[in-house]
Biopython code that builds the backbone (N, CA, C, O; Angstrom):
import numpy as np
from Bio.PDB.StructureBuilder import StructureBuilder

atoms = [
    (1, "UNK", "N", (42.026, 61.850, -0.854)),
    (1, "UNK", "CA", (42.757, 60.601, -0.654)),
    (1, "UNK", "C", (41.831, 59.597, 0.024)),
    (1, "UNK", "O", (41.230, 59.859, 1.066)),
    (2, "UNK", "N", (41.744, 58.395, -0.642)),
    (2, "UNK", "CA", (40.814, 57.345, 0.243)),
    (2, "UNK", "C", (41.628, 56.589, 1.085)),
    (2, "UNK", "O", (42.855, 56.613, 0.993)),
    (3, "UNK", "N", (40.902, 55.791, 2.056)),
    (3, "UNK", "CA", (41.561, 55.303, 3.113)),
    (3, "UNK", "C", (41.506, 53.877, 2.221)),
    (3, "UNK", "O", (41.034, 53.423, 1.178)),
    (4, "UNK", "N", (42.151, 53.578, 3.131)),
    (4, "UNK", "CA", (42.881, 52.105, 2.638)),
    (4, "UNK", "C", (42.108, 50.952, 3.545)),
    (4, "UNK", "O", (41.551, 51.614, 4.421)),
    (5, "UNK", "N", (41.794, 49.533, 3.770)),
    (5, "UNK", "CA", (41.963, 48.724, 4.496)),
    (5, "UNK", "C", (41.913, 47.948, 4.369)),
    (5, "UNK", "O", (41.221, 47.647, 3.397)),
    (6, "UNK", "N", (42.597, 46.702, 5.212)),
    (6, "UNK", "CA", (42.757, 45.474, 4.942)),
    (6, "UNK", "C", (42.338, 44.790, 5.063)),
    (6, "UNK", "O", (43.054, 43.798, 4.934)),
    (7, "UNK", "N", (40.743, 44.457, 5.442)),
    (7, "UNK", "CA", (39.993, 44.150, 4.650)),
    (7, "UNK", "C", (38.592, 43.915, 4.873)),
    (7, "UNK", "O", (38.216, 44.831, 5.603)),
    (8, "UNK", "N", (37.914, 43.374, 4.688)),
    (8, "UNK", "CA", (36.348, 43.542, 4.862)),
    (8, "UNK", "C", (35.694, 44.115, 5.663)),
    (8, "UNK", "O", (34.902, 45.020, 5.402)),
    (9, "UNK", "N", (36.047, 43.460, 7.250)),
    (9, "UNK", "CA", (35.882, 43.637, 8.483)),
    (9, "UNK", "C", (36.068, 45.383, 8.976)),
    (9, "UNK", "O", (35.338, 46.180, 9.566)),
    (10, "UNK", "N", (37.364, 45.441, 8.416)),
    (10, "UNK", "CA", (37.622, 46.306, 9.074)),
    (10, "UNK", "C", (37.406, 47.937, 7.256)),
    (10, "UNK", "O", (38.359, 48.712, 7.171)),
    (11, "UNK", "N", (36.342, 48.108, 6.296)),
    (11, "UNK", "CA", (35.935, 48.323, 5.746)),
    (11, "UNK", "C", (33.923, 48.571, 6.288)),
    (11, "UNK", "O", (33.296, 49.611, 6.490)),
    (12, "UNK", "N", (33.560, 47.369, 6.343)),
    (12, "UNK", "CA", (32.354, 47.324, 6.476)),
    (12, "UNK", "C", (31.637, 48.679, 7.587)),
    (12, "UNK", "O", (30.658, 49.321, 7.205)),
    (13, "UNK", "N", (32.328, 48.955, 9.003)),
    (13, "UNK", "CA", (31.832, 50.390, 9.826)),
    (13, "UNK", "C", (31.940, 50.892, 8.888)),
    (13, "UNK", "O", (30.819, 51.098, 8.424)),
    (14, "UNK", "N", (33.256, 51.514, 7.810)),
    (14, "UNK", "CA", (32.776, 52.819, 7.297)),
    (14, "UNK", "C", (32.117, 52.749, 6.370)),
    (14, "UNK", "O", (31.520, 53.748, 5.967)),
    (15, "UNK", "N", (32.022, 51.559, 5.751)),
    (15, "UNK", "CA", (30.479, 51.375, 4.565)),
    (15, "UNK", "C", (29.478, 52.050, 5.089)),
    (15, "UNK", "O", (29.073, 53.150, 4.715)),
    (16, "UNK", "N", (28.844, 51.035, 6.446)),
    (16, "UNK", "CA", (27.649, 51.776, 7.190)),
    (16, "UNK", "C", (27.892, 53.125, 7.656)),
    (16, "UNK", "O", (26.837, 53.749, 7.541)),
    (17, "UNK", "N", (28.593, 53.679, 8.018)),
    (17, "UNK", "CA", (28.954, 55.456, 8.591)),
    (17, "UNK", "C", (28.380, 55.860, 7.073)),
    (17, "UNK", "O", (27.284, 56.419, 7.055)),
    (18, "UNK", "N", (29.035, 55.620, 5.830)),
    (18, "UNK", "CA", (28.389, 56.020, 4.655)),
    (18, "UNK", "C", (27.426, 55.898, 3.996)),
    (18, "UNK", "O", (27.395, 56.030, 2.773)),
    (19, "UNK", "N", (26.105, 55.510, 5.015)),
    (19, "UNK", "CA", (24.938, 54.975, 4.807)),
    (19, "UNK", "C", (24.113, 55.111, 5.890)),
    (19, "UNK", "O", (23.211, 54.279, 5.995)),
    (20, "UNK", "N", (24.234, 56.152, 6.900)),
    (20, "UNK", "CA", (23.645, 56.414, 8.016)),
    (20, "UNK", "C", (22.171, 56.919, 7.629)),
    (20, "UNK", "O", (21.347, 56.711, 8.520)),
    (21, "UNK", "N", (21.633, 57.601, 6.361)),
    (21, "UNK", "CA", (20.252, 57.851, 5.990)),
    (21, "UNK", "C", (19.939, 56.981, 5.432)),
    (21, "UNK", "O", (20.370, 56.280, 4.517)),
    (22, "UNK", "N", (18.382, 57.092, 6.592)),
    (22, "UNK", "CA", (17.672, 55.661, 6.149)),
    (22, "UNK", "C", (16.773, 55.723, 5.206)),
    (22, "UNK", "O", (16.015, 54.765, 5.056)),
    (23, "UNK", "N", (16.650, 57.160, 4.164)),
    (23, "UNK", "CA", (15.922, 56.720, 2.930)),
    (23, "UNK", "C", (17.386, 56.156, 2.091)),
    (23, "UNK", "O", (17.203, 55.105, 1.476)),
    (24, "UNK", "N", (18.249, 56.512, 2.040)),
    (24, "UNK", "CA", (19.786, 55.833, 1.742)),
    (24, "UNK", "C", (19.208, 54.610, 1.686)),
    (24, "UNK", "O", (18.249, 54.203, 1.031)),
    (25, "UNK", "N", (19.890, 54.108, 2.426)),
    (25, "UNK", "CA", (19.643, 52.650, 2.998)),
    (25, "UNK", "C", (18.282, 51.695, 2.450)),
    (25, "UNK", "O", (18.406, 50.506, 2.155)),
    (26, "UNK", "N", (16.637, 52.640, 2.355)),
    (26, "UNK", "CA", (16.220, 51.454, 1.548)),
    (26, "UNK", "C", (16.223, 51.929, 0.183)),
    (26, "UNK", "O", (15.635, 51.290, -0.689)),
    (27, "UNK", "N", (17.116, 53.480, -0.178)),
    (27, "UNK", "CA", (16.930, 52.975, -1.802)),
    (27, "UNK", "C", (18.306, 51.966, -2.356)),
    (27, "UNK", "O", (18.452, 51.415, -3.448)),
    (28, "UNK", "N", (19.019, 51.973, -1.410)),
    (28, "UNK", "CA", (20.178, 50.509, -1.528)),
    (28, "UNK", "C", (19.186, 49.413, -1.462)),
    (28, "UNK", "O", (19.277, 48.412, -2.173)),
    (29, "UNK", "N", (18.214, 49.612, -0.583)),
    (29, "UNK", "CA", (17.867, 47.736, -0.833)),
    (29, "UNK", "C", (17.003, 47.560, -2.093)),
    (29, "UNK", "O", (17.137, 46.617, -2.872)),
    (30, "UNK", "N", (15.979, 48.688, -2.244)),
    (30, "UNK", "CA", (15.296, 48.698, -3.483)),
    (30, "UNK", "C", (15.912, 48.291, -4.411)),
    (30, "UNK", "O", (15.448, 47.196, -4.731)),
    (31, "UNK", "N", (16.929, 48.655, -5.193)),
    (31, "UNK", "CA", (17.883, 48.611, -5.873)),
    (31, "UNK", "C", (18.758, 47.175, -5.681)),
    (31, "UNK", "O", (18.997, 46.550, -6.715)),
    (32, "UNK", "N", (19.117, 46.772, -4.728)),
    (32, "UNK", "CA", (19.464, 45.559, -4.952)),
    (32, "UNK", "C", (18.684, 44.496, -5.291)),
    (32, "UNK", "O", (18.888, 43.572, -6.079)),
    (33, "UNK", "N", (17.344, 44.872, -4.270)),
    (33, "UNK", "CA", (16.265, 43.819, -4.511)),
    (33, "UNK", "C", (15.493, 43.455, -6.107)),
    (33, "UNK", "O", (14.819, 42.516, -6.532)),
    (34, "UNK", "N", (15.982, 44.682, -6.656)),
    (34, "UNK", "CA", (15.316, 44.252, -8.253)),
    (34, "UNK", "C", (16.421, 44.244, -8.801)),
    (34, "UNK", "O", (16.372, 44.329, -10.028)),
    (35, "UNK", "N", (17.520, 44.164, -8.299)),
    (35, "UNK", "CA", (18.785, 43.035, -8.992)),
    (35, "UNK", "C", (18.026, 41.789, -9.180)),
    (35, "UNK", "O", (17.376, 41.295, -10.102)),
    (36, "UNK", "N", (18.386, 41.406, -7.797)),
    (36, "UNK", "CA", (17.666, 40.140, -7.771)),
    (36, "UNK", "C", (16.783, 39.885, -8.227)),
    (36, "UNK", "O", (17.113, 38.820, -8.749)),
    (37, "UNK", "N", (15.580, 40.065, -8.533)),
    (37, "UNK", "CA", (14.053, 40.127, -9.281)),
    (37, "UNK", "C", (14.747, 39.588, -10.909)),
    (37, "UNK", "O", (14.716, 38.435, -11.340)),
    (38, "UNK", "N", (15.287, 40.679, -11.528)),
    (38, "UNK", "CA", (15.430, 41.045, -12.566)),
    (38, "UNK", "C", (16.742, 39.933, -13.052)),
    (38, "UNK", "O", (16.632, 39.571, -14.224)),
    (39, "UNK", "N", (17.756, 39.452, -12.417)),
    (39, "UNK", "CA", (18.619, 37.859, -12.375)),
    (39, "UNK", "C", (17.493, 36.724, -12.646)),
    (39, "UNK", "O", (17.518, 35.844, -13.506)),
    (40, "UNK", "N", (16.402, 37.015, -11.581)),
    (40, "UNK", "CA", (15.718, 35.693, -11.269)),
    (40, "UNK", "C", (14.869, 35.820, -12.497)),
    (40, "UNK", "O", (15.015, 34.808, -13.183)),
    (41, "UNK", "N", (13.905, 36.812, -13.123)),
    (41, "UNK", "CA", (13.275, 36.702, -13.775)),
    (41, "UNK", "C", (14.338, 36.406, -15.251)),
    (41, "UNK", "O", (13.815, 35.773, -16.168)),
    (42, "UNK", "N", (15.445, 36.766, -15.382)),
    (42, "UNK", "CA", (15.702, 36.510, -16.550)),
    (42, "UNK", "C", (16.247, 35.210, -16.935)),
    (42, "UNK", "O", (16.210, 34.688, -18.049)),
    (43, "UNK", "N", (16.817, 34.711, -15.733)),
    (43, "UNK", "CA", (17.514, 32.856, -15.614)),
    (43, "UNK", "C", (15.657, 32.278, -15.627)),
    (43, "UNK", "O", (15.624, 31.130, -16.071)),
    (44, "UNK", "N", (14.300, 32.773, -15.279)),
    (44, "UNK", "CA", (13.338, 32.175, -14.958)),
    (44, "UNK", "C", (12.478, 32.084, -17.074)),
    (44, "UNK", "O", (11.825, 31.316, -17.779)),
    (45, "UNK", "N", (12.977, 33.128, -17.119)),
    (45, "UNK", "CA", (12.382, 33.632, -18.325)),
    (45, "UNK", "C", (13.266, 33.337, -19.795)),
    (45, "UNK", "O", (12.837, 33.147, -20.934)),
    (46, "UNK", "N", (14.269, 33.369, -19.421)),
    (46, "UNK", "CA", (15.462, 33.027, -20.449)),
    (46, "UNK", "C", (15.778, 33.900, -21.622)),
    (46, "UNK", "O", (16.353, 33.421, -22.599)),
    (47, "UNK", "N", (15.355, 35.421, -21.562)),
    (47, "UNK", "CA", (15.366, 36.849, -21.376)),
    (47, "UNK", "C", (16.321, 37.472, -20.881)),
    (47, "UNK", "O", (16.100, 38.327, -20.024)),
    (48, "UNK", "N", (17.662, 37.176, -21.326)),
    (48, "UNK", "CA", (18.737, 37.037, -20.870)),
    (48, "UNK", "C", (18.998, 38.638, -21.175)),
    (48, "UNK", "O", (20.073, 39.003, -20.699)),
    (49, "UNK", "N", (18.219, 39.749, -21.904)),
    (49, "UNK", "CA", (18.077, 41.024, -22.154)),
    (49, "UNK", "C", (18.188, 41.656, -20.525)),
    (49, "UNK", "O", (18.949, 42.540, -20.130)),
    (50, "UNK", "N", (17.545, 41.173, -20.035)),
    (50, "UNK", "CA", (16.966, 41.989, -18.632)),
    (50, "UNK", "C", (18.624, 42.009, -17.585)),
    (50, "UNK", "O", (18.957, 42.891, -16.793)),
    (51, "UNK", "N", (19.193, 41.077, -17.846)),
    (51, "UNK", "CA", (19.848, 41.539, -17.561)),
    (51, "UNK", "C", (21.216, 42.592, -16.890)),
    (51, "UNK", "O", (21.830, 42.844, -15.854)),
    (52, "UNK", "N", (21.106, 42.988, -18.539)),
    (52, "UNK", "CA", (21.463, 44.045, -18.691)),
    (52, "UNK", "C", (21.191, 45.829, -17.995)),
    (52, "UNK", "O", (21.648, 46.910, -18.367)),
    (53, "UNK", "N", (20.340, 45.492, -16.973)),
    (53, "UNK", "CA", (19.396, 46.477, -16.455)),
    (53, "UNK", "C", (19.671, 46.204, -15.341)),
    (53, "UNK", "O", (19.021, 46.975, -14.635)),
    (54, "UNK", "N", (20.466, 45.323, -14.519)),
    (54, "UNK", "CA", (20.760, 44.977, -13.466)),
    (54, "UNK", "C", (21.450, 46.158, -12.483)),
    (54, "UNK", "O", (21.187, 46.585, -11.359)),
    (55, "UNK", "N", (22.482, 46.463, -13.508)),
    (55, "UNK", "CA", (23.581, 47.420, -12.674)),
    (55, "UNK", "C", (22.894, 48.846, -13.137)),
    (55, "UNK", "O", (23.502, 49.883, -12.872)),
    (56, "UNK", "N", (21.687, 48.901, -13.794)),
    (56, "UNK", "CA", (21.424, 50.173, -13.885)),
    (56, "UNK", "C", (20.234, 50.483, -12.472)),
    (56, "UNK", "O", (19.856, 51.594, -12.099)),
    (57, "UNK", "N", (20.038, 49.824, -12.185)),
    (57, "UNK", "CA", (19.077, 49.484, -10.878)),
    (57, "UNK", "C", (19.421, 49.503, -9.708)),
    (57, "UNK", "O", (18.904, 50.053, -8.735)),
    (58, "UNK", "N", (20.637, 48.667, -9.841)),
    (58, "UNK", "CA", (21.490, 48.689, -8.500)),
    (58, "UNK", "C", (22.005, 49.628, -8.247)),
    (58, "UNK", "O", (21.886, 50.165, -7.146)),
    (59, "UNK", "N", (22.730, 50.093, -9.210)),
    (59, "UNK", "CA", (23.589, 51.487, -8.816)),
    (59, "UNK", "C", (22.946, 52.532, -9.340)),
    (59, "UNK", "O", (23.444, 53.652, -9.223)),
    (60, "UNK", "N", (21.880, 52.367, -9.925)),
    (60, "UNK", "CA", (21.361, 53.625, -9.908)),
    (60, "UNK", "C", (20.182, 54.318, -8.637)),
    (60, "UNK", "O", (19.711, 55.451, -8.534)),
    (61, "UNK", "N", (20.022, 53.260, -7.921)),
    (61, "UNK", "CA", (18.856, 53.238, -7.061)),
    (61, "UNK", "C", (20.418, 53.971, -5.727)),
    (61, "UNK", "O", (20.480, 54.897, -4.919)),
    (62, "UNK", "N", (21.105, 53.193, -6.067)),
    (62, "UNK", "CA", (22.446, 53.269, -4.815)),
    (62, "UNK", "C", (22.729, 55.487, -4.578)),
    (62, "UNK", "O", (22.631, 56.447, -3.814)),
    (63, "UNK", "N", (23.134, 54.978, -6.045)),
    (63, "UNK", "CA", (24.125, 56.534, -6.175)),
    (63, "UNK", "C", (22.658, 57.896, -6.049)),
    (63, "UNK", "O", (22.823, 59.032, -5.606)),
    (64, "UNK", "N", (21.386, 57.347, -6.554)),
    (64, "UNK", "CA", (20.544, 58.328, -5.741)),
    (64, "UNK", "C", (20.634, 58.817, -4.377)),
    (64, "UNK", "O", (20.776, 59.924, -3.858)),
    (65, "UNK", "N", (20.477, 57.382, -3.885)),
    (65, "UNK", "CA", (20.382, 57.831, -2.344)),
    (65, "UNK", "C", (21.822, 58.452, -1.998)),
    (65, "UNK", "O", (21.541, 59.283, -1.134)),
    (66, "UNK", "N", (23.064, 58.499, -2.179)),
    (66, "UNK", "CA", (24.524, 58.931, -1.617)),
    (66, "UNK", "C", (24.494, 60.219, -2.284)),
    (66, "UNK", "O", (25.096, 61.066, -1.623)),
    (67, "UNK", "N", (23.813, 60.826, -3.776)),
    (67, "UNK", "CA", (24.002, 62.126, -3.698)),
    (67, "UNK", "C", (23.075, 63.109, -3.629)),
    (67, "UNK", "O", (23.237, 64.253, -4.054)),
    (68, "UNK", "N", (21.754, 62.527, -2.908)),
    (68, "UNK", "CA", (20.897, 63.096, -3.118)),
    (68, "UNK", "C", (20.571, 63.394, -1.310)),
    (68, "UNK", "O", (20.363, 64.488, -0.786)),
    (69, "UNK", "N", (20.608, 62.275, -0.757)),
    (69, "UNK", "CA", (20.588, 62.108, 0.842)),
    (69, "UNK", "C", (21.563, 61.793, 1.560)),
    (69, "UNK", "O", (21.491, 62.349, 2.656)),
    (70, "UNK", "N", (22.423, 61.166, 1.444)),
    (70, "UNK", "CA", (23.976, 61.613, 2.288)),
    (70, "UNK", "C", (24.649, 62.442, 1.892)),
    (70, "UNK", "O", (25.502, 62.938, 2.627)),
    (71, "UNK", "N", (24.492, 62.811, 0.737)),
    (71, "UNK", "CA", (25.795, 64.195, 0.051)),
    (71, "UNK", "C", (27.222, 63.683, 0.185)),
    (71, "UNK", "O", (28.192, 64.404, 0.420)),
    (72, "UNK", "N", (27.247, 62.594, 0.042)),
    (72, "UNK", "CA", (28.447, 61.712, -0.365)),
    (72, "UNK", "C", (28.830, 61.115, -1.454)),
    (72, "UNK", "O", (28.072, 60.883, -2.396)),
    (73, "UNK", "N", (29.950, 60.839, -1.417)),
    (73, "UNK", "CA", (30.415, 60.389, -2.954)),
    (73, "UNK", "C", (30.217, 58.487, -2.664)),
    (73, "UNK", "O", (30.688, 58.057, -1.611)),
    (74, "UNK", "N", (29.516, 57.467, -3.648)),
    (74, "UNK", "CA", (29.647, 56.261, -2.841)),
    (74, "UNK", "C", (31.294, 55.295, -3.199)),
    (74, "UNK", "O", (32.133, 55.233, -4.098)),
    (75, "UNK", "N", (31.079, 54.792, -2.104)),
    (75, "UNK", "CA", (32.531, 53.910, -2.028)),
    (75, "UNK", "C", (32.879, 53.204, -3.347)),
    (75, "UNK", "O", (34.053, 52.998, -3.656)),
    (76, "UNK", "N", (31.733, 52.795, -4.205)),
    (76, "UNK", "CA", (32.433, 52.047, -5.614)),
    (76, "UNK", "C", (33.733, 52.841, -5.885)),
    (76, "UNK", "O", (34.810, 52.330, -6.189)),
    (77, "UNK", "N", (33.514, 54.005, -5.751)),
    (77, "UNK", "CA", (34.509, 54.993, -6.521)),
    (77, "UNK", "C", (35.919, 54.578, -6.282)),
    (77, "UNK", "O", (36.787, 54.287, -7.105)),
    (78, "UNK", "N", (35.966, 54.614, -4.905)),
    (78, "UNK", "CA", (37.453, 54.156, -4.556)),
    (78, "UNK", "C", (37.803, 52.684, -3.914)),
    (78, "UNK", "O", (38.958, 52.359, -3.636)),
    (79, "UNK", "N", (36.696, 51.858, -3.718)),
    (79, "UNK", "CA", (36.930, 50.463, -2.764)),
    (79, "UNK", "C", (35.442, 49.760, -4.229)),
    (79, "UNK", "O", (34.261, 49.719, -3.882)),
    (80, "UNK", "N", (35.750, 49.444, -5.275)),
    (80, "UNK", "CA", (34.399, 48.673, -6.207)),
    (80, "UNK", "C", (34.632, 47.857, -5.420)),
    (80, "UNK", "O", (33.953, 48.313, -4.500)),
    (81, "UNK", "N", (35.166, 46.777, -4.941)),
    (81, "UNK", "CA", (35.095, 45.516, -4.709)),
    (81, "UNK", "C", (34.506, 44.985, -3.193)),
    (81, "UNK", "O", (33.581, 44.207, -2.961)),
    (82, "UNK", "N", (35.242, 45.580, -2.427)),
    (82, "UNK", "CA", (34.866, 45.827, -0.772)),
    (82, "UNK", "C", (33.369, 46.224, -0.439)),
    (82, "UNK", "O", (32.570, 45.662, 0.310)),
    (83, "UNK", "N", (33.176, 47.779, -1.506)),
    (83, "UNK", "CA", (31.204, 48.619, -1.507)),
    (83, "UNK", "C", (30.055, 47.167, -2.139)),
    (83, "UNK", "O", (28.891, 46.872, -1.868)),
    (84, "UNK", "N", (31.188, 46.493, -3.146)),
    (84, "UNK", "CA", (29.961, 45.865, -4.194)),
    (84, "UNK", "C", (29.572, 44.611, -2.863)),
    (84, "UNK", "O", (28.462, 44.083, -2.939)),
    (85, "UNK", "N", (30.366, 44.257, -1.880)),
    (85, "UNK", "CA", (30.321, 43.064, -0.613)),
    (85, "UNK", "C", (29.185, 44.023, 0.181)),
    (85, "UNK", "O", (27.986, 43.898, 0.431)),
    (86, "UNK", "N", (29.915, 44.752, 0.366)),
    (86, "UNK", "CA", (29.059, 45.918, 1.005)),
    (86, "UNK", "C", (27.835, 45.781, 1.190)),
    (86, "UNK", "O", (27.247, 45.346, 2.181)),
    (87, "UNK", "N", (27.432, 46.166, 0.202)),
    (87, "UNK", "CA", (25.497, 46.320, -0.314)),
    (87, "UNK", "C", (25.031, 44.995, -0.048)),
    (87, "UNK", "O", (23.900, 44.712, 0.346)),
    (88, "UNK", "N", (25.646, 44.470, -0.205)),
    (88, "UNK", "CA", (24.681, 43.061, 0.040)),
    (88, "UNK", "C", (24.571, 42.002, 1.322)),
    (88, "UNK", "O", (23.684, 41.178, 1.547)),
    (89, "UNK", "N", (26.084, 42.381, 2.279)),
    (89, "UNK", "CA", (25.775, 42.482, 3.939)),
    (89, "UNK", "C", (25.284, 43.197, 3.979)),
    (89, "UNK", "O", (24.378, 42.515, 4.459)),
    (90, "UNK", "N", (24.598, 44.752, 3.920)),
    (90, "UNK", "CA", (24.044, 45.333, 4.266)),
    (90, "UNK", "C", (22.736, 45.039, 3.923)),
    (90, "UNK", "O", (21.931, 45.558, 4.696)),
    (91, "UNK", "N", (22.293, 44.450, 3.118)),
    (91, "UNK", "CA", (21.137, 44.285, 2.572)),
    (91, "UNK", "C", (20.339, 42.842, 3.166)),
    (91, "UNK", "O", (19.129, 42.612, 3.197)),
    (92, "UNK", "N", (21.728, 41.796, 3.714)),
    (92, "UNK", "CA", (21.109, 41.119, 4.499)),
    (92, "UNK", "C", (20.631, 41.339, 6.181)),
    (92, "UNK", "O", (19.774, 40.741, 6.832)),
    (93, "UNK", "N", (21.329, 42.173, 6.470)),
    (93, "UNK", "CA", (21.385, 43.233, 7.786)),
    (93, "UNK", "C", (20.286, 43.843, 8.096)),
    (93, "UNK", "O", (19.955, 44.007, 9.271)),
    (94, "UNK", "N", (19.276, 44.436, 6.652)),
    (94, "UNK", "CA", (18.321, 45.030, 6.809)),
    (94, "UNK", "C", (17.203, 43.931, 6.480)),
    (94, "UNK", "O", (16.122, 44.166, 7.019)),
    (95, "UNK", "N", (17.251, 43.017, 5.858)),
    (95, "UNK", "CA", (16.288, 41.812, 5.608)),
    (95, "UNK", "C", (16.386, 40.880, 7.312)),
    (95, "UNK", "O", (15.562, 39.995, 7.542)),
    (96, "UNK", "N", (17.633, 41.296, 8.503)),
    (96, "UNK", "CA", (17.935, 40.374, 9.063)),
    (96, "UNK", "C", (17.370, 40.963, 10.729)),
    (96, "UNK", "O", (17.314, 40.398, 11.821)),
    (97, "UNK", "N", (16.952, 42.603, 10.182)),
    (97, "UNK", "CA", (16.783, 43.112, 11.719)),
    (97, "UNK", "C", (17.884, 43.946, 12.214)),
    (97, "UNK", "O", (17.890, 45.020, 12.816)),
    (98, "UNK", "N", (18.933, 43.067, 11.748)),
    (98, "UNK", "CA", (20.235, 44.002, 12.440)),
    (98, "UNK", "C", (20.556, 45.112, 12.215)),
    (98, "UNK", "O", (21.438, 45.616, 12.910)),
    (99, "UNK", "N", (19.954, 45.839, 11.189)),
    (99, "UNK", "CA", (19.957, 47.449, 10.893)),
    (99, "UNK", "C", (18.833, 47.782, 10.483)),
    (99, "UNK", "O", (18.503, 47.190, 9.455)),
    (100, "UNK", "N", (17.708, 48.894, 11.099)),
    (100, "UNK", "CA", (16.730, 49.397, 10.620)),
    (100, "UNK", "C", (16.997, 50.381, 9.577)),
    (100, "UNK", "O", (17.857, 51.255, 9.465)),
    (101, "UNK", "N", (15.801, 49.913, 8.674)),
    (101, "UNK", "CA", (15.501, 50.535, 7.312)),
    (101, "UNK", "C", (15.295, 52.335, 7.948)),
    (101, "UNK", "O", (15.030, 53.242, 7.159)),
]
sb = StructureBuilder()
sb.init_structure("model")
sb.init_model(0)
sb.init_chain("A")
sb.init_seg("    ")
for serial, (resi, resn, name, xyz) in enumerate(atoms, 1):
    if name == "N":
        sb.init_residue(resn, " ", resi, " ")
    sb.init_atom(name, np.array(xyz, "f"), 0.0, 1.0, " ", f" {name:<3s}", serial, name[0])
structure = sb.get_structure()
């Protein structure tokens, strides 16, 4: 049974509790970061193919690290919308200092 909450704020601790390993954590940023790369290069390039490779990057770089080094299942599963906010405060968090890689 997943927990419920209402809403971001009070979501976001157990994001991070579910992300306490810090090879976790930078293969989340890896993975987001060539989101981004791979957006920019394709709006830059107009290669609108690349795309498509976005969410295989992101979440594939993600769901490594949760079943390989936390031994957790990741939050898309039961909160997509809340985890997908998630990753990317978290990702400014770790670009920001406020959480070491």
């Amino acid at each position: 049974m997943s927990q419920q909450f209402g809403s971001f704020g009070e979501f976001y601790p157990f994001y991070l509790r579910e992300h306490a390993n810090r090879t976790s954590r930078a293969l989340h940023f890896i993975g987001s970061t060539l989101v981004l790369l791979l957006l920019a290069w394709s709006a830059w390039s107009a290669q609108w193919r690349y795309v498509l490779l976005a969410p295989l990057c992101g979440y594939g770089f993600a769901w490594v690290g949760h079943f390989f080094f936390e031994k957790n299942r990741p939050a898309t599963f039961t909160h997509p919308f809340y985890s997908f906010a998630g990753d990317w405060v978290m990702w400014k968090d770790l670009i920001t200092g406020k959480i070491r890689f």
